[in-house]
SELUM-833249 format. One line per 10 residues: their letters; for each residue x, y, z of C-alpha. Coordinates in nm, 2 decimals, decimal comma. Example, Ala and Ser with C-alpha at 12.3 -4.5 7.8 and 13.67 -1.06 7.14 Angstrom:
! SELUM-833249
AS) 1,23:-0,45:0,78 ~ 1,37:-0,11:0,71;
END
This chain:
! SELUM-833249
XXXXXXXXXX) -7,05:3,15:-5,06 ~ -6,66:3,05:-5,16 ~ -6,64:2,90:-4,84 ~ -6,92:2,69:-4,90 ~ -6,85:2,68:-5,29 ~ -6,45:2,55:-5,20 ~ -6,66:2,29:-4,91 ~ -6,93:2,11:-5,18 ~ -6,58:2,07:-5,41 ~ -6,43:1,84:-5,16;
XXXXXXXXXX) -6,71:1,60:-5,16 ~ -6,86:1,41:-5,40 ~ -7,32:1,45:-5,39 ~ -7,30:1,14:-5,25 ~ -7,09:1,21:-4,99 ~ -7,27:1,59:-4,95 ~ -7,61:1,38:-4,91 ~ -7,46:1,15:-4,63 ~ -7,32:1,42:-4,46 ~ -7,69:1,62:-4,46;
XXXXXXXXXX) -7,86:1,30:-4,30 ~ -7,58:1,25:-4,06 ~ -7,65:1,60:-3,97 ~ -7,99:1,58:-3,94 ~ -7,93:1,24:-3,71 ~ -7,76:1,40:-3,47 ~ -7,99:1,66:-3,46 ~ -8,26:1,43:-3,40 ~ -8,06:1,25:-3,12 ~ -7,98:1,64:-2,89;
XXXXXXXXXX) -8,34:1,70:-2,94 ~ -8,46:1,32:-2,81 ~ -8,17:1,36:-2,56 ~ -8,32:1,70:-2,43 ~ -8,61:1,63:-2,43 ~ -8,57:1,31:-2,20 ~ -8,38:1,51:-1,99 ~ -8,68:1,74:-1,95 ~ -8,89:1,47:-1,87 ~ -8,67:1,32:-1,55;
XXXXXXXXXX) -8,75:1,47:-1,19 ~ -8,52:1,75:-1,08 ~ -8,27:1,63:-0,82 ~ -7,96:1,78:-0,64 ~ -7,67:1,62:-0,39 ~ -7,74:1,62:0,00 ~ -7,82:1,97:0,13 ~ -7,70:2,09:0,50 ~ -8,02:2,24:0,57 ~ -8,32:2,01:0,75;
XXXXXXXXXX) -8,71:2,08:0,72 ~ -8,87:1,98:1,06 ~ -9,15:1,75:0,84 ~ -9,53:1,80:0,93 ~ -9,74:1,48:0,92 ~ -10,14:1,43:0,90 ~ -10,27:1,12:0,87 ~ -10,60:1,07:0,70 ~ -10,77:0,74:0,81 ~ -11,16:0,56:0,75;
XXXXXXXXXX) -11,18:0,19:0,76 ~ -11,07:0,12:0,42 ~ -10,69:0,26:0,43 ~ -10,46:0,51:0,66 ~ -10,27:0,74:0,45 ~ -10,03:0,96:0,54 ~ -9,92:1,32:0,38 ~ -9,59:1,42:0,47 ~ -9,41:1,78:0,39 ~ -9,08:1,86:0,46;
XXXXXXXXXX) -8,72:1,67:0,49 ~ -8,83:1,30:0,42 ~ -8,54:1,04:0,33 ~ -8,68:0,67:0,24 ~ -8,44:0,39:0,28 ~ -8,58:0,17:0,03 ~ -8,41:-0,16:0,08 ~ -8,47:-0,11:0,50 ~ -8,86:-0,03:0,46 ~ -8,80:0,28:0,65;
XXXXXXXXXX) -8,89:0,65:0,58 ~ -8,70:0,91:0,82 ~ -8,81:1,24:0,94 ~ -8,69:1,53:1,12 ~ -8,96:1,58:1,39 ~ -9,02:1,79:1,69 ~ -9,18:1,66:2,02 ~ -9,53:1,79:1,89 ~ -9,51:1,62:1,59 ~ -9,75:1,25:1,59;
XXXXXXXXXX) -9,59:0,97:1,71 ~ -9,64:0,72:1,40 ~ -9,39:0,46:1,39 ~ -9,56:0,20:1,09 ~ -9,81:0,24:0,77 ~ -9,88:-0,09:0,54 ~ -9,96:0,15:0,22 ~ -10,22:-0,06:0,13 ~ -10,61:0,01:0,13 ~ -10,78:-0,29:0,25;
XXXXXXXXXX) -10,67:-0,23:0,65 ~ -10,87:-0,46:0,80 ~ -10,76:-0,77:0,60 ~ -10,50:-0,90:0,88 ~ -10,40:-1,19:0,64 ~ -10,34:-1,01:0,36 ~ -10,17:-0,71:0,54 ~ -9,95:-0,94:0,72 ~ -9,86:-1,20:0,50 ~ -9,88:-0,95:0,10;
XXXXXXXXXX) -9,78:-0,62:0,19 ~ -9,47:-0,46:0,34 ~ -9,49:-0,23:0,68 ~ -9,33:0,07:0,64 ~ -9,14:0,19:0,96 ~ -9,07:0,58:1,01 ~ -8,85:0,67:1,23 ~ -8,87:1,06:1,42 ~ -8,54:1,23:1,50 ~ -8,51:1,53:1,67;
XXXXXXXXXX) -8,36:1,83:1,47 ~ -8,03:1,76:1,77 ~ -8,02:1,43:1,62 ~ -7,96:1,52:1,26 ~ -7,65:1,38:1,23 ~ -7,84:1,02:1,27 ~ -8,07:1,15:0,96 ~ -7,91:0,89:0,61 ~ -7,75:1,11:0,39 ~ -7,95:1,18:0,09;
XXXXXXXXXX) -7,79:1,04:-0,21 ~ -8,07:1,18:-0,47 ~ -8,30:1,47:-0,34 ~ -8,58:1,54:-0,52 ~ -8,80:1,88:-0,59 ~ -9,10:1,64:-0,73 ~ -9,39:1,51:-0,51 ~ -9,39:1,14:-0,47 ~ -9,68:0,87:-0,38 ~ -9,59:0,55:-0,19;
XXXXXXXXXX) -9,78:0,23:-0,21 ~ -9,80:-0,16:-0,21 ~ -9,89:-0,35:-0,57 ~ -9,94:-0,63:-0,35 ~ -10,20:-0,79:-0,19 ~ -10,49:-0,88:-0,42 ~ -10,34:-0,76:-0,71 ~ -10,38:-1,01:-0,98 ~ -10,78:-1,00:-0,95 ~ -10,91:-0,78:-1,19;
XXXXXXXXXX) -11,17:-0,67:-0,94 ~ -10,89:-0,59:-0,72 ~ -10,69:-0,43:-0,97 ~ -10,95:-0,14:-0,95 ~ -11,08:-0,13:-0,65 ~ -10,73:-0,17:-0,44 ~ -10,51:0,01:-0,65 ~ -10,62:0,21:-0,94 ~ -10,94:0,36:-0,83 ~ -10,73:0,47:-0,49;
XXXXXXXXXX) -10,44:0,60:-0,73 ~ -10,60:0,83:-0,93 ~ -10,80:0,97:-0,56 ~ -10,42:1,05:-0,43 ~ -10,26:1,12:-0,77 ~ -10,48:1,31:-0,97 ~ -10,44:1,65:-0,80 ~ -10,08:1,68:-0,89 ~ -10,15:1,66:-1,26 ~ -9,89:1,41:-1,33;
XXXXXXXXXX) -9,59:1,57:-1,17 ~ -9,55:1,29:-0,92 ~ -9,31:1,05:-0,90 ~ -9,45:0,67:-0,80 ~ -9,23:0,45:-0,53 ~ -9,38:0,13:-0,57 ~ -9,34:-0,16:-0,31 ~ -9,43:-0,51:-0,34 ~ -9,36:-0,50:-0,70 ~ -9,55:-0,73:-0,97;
XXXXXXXXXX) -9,44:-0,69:-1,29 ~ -9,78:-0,81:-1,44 ~ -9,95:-0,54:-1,26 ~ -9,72:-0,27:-1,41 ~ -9,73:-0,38:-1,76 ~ -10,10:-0,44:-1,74 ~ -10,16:-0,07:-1,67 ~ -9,88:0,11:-1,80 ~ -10,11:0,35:-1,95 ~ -10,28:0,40:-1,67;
XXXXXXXXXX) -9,96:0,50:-1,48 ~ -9,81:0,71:-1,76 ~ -10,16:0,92:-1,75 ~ -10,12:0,97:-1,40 ~ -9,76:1,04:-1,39 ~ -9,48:1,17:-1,61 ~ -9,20:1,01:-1,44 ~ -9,09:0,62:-1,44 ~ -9,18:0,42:-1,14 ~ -8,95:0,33:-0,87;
XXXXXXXXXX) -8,88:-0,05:-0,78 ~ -8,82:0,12:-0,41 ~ -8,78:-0,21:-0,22 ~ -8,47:-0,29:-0,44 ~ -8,33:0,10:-0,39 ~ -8,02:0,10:-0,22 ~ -7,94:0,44:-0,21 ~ -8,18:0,70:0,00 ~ -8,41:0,93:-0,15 ~ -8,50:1,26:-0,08;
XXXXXXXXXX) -8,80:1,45:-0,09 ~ -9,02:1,77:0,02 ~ -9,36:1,60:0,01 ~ -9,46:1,22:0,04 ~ -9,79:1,03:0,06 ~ -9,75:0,69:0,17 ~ -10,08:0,50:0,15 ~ -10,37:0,53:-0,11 ~ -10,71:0,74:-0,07 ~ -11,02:0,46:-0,06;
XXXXXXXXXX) -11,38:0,52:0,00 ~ -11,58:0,19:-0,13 ~ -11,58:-0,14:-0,35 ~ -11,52:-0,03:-0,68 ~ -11,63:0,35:-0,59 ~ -11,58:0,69:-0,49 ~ -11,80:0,90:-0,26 ~ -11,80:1,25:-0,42 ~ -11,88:1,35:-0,06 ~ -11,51:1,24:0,07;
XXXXXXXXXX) -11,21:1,39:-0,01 ~ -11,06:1,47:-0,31 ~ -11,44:1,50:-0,42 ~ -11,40:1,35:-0,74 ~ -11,66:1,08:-0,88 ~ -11,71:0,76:-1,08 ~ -11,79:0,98:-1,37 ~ -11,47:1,17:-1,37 ~ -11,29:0,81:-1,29 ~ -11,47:0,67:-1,63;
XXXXXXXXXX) -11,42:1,00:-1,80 ~ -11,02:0,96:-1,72 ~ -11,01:0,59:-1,82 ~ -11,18:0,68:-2,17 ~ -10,93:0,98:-2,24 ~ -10,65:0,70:-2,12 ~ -10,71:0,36:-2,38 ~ -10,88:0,67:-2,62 ~ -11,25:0,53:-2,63 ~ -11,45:0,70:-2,88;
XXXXXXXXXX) -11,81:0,61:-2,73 ~ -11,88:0,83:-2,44 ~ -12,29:0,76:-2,40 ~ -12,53:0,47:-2,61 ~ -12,74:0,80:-2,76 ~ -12,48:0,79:-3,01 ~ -12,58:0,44:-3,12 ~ -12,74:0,48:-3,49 ~ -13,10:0,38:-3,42 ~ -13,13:0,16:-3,69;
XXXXXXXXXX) -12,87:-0,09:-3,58 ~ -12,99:-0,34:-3,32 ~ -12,83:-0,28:-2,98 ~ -12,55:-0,48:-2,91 ~ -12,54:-0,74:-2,59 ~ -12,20:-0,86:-2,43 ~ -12,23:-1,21:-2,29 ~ -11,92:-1,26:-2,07 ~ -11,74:-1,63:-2,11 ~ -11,67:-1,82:-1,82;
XXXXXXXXXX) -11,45:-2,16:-1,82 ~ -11,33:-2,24:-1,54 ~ -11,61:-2,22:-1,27 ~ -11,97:-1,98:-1,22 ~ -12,04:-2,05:-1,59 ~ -12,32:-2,07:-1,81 ~ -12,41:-2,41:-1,90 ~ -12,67:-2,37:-2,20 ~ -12,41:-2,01:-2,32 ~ -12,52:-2,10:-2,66;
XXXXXXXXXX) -12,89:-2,06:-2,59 ~ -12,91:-1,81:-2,38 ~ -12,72:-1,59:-2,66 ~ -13,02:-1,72:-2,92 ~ -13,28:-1,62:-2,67 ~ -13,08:-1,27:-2,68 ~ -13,06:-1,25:-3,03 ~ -13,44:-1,39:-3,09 ~ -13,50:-1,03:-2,84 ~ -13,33:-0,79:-3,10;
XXXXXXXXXX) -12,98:-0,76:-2,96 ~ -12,71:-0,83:-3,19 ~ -12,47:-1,07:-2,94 ~ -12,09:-1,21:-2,86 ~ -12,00:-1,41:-2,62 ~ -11,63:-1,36:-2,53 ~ -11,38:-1,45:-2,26 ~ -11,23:-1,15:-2,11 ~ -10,82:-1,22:-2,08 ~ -10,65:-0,97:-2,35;
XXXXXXXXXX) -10,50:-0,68:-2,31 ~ -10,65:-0,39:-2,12 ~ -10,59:-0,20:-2,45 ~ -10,85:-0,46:-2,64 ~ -11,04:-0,49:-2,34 ~ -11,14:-0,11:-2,32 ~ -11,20:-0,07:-2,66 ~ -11,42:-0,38:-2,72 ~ -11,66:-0,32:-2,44 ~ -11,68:0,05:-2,52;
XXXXXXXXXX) -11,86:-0,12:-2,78 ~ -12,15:-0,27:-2,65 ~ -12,43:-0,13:-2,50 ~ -12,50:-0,40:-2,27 ~ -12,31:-0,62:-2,08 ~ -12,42:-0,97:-1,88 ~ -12,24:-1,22:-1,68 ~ -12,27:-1,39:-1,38 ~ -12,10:-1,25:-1,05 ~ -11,70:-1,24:-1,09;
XXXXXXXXXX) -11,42:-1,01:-1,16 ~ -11,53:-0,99:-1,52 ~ -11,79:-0,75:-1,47 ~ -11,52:-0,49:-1,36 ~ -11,49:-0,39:-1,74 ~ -11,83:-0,27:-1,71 ~ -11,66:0,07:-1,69 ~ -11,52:0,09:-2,01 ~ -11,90:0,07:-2,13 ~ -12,04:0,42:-2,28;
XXXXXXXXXX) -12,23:0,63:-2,03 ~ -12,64:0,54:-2,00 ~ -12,50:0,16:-2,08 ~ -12,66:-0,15:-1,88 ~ -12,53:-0,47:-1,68 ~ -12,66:-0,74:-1,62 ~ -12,52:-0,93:-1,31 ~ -12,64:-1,27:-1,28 ~ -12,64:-1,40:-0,90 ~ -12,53:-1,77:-0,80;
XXXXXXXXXX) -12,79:-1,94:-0,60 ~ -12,69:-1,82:-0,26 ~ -12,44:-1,54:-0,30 ~ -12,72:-1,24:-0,28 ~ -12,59:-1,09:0,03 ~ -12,19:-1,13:-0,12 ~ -12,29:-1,01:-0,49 ~ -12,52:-0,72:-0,47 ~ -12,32:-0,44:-0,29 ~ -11,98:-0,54:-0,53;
XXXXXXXXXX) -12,14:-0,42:-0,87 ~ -12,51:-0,30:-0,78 ~ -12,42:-0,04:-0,58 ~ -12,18:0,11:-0,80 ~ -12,35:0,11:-1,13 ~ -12,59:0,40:-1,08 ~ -12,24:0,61:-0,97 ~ -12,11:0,50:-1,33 ~ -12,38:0,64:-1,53 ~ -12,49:0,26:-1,59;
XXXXXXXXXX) -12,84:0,13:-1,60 ~ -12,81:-0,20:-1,33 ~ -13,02:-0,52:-1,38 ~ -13,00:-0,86:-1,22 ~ -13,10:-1,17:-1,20 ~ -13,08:-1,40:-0,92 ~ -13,03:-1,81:-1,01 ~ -13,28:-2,02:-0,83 ~ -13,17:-2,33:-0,70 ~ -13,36:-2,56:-1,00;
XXXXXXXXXX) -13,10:-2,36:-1,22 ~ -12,84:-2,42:-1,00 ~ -12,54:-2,72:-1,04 ~ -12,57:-2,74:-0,64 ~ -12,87:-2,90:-0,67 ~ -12,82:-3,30:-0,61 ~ -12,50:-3,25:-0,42 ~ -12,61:-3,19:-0,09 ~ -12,85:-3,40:0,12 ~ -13,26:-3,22:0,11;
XXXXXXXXXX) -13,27:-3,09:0,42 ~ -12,87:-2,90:0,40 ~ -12,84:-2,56:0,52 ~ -12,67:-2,50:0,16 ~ -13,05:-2,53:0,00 ~ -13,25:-2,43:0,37 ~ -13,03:-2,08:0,47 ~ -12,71:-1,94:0,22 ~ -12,69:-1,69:0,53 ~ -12,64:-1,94:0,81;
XXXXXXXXXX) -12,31:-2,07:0,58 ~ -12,22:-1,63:0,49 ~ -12,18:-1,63:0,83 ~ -11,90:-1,91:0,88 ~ -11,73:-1,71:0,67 ~ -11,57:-1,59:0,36 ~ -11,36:-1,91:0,30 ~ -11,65:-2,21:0,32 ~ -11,86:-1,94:0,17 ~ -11,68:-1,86:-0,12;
XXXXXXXXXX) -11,59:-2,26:-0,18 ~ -11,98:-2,38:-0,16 ~ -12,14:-2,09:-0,39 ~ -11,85:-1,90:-0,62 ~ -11,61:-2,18:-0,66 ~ -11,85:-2,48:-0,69 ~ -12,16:-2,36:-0,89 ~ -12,23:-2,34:-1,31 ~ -12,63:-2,25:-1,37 ~ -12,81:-2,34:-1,61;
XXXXXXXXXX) -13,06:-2,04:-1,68 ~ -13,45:-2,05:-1,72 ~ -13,46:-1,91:-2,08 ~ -13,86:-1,84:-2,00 ~ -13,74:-1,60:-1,73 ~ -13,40:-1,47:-1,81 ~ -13,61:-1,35:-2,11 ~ -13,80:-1,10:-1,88 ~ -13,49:-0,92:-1,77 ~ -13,36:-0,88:-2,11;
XXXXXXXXX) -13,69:-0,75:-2,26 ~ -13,63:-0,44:-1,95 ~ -13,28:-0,39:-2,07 ~ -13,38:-0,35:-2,47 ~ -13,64:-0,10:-2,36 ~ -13,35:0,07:-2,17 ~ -13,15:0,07:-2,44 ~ -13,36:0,12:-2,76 ~ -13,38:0,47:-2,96;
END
């Protein structure tokens, strides 16, 4: 106490209250400080001892993947993953981590091929040294490709992320190639609920990294899916489950809809092509049905974008990337996909399919040519009016320029009205 007493004399309380905060600031900062340190992956200098790795490749027609354990060093800037590899061990020199395999352009032309070179444990002194060796997990794969698409997004990357990621509980680290900054800010949260490490840029590493166990390649079953019968077993439900818990969605089913609100419709604003030409009526027609409608462009955050569909309990629009968000809507939900004259055999299997493995109630309906802006620009008798298939079959290019990039409908009110009269009765208390 006289120590103290003779220690409060020599300031003034002004000075004694400074001092107290300054304190408490730098005891704030150790703690932040520790605790960051906590959070980064464990790593130690190069260690004289190799692990002869062990490789098994997992492969279906969507993606190859492979699952590495032991001494694995990636040269980041060189595209190249070493090993230290017996005789016995498969003979895999290349993996584009990337699930869309049989796309040659894209594979070629958007995402890196990975070499891996096999050394003998003799040959160790040709083994990089390790310049960081780490005791976390990692998972390597492209953000290239079709990134960009929203459909994409989810179907290429993050669907196939959370299959190869999930079961380490976020103690992973993420070595991303074919970087694209857009991609990583638009699903940050995503990441960070995956993983609680920062993602690698590894194509602009220059120093080699080190690990015990290495995917390279995602997990991929089907367009905007999972097969609970594949490997990891997960489902769409657990997927949707894991995006709520992620951007914090509060509606988990429609039952918790008060009943005496109207049921609210989600008409999904297109500008630039496949868009509704009478919007305006078509959203009277739903309101004159009992839905309480908006009609909105989807380009804001995936933040704003999670939390406004979440809202809705039905969601239309015709066949496009857009209808991805159709899994931030509340379990039991409906979608309403409206098909371009023509694109039957292209639309269905992208969002129809799915749906039912969402928990969602599916409903379409299909344009007939009289609704269609194709009509007049082609001669009577074209195959573009006669036989859609005959022109699905000269493929995805001329396809994709005759019924997605050059059609706008204008919808029969009369029968568009049938199909939302089935999903109010889905829908209503």
């Amino acid at each position: 106490m006289a120590h103290y007493s003779l220690f409060s004399r020599s300031f003034s309380k002004e000075e004694l209250k400074n001092l107290r905060f300054g304190a408490l600031f730098i005891c704030f900062i150790l703690a932040f400080s520790f605790l960051t340190f906590l959070n980064q992956p464990f790593f130690r200098p190069d260690s004289t001892q190799i692990v002869i790795s062990s490789i098994h490749k997992f492969s279906n027609s969507r993606t190859d993947v492979l699952e590495i354990t032991g001494d694995i060093r990636i040269a980041g800037n060189s595209s190249t993953i070493f090993l230290s590899s017996t005789p016995q061990s498969p003979n895999i020199t290349s993996i584009n981590p990337y699930p869309r395999k049989e796309d040659n352009f894209i594979m070629k032309n958007y995402v890196t091929l990975w070499k891996i070179n096999h050394h003998n444990i003799s040959e160790q002194n040709k083994l990089p040294k390790c310049h960081r060796r780490f005791d976390v997990p990692a998972v390597l794969f492209s953000s290239g490709g079709y990134t960009g698409n929203h459909f994409h997004d989810f179907t290429d990357t993050i669907i196939p992320l959370y299959l190869t990621a999930r079961q380490f509980n976020r103690t992973v680290i993420f070595l991303i190639t074919d970087k694209r900054t857009v991609w990583l800010q638009k699903y940050k949260l995503v990441l960070a609920s995956l993983s609680n490490y920062d993602t690698i840029d590894i194509d602009k590493e220059n120093r080699v990294l080190c690990f015990g166990r290495m995917i390279v390649g995602l997990r991929s079953h089907k367009e905007l899916g999972i097969d609970p019968l594949q490997p990891p077993h997960y489902s769409m439900i657990q997927f949707r489950r894991f995006l709520r818990t992620t951007y914090s969605l509060h509606r988990h089913s429609i039952n918790i809809r008060t009943c005496n609100n109207r049921p609210r419709m989600l008409i999904i604003s297109r500008k630039d092509n496949r868009f509704i030409i009478n919007e305006d009526e078509v959203a009277d027609k739903a309101r004159d049905l009992g839905f309480d409608v908006v009609v909105q462009e989807m380009g804001s955050t995936m933040l704003d974008t999670a939390k406004q569909v979440n809202l809705f309990d039905v969601m239309v629009g015709v066949h496009g990337a857009g209808l991805t968000n159709m899994l931030f809507l509340p379990e039991n939900g409906v979608i309403i996909q409206i098909i371009p004259f023509g694109a039957d055999l292209w639309a269905k299997p992208y969002f129809g399919m799915t749906a039912k493995d969402m928990g969602l109630r599916y409903l379409e309906y299909g344009v007939s040519l009289n609704e269609s802006s194709l009509l007049g620009k082609y001669p009577v008798e074209s195959e573009v009016y006669r036989d859609p298939d005959a022109i699905f079959k000269k493929g995805f290019v001329e396809f994709h320029s005759v019924y997605l990039n050059n059609q706008d409908v204008n919808l029969d009110l009369d029968r568009l009205s049938v199909t939302f009269v089935k999903a109010f009765e889905l829908v209503r208390c």
